[in-house]
C-alpha positions as CSV (number, residue, x, y, z in Angstrom):
1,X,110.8,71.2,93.8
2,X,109.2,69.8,96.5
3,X,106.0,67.3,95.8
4,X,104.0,70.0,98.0
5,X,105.0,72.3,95.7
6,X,104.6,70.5,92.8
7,X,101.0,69.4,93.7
8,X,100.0,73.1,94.6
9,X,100.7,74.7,91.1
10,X,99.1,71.6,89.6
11,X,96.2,72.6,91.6
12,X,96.1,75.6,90.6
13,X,97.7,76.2,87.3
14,X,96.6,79.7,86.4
15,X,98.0,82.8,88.8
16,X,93.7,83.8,88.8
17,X,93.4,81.0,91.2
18,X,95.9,82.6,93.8
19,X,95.5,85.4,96.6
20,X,97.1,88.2,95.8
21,X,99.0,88.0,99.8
22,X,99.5,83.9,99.3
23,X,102.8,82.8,100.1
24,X,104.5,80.8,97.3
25,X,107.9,79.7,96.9
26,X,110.3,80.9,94.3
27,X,109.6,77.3,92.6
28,X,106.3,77.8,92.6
29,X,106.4,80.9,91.2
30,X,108.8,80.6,88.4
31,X,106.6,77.3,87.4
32,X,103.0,78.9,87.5
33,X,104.5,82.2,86.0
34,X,106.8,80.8,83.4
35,X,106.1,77.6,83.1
36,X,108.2,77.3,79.4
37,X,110.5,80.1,80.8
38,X,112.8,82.4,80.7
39,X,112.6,83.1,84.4
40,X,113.7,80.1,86.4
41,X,114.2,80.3,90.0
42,X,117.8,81.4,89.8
43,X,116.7,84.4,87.6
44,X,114.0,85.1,90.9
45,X,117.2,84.6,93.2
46,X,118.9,87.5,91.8
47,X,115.7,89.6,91.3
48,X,116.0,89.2,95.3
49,X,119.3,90.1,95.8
50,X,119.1,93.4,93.5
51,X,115.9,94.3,95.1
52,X,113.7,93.9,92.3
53,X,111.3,91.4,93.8
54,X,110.2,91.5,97.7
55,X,110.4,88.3,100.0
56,X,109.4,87.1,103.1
57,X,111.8,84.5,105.1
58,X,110.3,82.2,107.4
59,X,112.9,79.2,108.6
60,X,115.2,80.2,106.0
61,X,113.2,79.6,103.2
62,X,112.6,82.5,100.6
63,X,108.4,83.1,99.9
64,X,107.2,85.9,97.7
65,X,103.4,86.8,96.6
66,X,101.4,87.4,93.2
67,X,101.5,90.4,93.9
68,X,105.3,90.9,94.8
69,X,105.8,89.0,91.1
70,X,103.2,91.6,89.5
71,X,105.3,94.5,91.2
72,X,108.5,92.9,90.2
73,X,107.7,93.4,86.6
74,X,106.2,97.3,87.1
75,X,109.8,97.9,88.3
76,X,111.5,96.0,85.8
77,X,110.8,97.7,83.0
78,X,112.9,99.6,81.2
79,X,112.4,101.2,77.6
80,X,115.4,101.9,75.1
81,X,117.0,105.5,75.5
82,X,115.8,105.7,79.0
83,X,119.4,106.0,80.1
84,X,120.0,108.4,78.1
85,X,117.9,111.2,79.5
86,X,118.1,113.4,82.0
């Protein structure tokens, strides 16, 4: 992670103390969201690539929002037997 990054989540270590629209990258979001894990920023990648969390790509680099994470995890869920109905 970059030092920017670093010094930006250290700033502001709670997700309260970020705008809902403020860019982050996928490092900073996986450390101010997870900080002990399970979601690391290769989890986030492929969040990305199934469609599960939205991005915005500016010079190649991946950015995504609180409220893109928030959203992320309204999608995500999934109960037991919900396959199975119809």
């Amino acid at each position: 992670m970059s030092r920017q990054g670093m010094d930006r989540v250290t700033a502001r270590p709670s997700p309260a103390g970020w705008e809902d629209e403020e860019l982050m990258t996928l490092a900073e979001a996986a450390r101010l969201y997870w900080p002990h894990g399970p979601i690391t920023v290769t989890t986030l990648r492929t969040a990305v690539r199934q469609g599960d969390l939205g991005i915005v790509v500016l010079a190649g680099k991946h950015f995504t929002t609180p409220a893109a994470i928030r959203a992320m995890g309204r999608r995500g869920r999934r109960h037991v037997g919900d396959d199975d109905e119809a």
